[in-house]
C-alpha positions in Angstrom: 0.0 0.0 0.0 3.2 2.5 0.4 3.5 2.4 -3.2 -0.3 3.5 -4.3 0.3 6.2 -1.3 3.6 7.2 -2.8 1.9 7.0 -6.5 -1.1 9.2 -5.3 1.7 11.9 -3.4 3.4 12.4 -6.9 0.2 12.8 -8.5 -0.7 15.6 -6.0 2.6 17.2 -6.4 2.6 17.6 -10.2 -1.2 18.9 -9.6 -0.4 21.8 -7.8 3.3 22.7 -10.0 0.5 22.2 -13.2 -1.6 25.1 -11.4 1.5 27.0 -10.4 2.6 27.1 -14.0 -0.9 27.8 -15.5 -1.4 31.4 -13.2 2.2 31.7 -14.0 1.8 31.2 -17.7 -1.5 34.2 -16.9 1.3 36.3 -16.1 3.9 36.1 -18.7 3.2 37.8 -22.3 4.4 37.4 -25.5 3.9 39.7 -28.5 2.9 38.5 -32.6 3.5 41.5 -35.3 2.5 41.9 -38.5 3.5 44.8 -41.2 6.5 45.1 -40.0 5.5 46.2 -36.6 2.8 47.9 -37.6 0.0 45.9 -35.7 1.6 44.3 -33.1 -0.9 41.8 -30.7 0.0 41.0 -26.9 -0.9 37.8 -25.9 -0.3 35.9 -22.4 1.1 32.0 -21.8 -3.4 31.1 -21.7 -3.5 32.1 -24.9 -5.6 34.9 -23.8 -5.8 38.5 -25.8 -4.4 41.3 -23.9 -3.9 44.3 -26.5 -3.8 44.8 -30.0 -1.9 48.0 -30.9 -2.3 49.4 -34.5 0.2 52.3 -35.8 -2.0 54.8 -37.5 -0.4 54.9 -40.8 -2.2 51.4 -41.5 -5.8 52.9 -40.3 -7.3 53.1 -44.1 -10.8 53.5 -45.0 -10.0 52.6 -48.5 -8.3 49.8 -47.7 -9.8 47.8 -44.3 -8.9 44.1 -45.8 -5.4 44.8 -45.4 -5.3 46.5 -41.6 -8.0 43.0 -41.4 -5.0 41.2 -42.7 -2.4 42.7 -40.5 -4.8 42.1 -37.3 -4.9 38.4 -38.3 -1.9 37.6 -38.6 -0.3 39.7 -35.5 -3.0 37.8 -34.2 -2.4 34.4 -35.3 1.3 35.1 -34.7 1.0 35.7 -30.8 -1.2 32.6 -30.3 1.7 30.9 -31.6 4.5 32.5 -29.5 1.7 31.8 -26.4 1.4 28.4 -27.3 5.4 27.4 -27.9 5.8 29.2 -24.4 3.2 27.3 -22.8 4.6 24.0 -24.7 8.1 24.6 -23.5 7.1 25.8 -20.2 5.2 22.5 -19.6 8.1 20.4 -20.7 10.1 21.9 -18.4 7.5 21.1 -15.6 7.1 17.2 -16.5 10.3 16.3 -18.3 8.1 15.5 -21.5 5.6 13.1 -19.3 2.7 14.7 -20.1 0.8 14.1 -24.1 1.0 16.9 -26.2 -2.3 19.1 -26.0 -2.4 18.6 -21.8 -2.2 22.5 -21.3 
């Protein structure tokens, strides 16, 4: 029975470090940019939105595709830099235990 005890103390362990890193991962941003730096998106480590910052030369009425574009992709770009940080954050955390997706 010291073994399923031991087993179950582990599992506990690695419970709380996996909420430690997830409010830490709430605090940590990363930033996706698009044009250049033009539109520039903030993101944090839960894939969450913070800001979106868009330099006014790109603010067109004649042209609201492309600053649509630029949003996108600052956007897109972000969610990526959040999830590689989360991804390498968690690897760190379990030594590569844990499936891919587990965050």
């Amino acid at each position: 029975m010291t073994d399923f005890q031991e087993i179950m103390r582990q599992a506990q362990e690695m419970r709380s470090r996996l909420q430690r890193l997830q409010e830490e991962l709430g605090e940590r941003t990363v930033e996706g940019s698009a044009g250049g730096g033009m539109v520039v998106a903030v993101m944090n480590g839960r894939q969450e939105l913070l800001s979106i910052r868009i330099e006014k030369e790109v603010v067109s009425p004649d042209d609201v595709p492309m600053l649509q574009d630029l949003v996108r992709a600052a956007v897109n770009d972000a969610l990526t830099r959040s999830r590689e940080l989360a991804a390498s954050e968690m690897t760190k955390l379990t030594g590569g235990i844990l499936p891919p997706g587990m965050l």
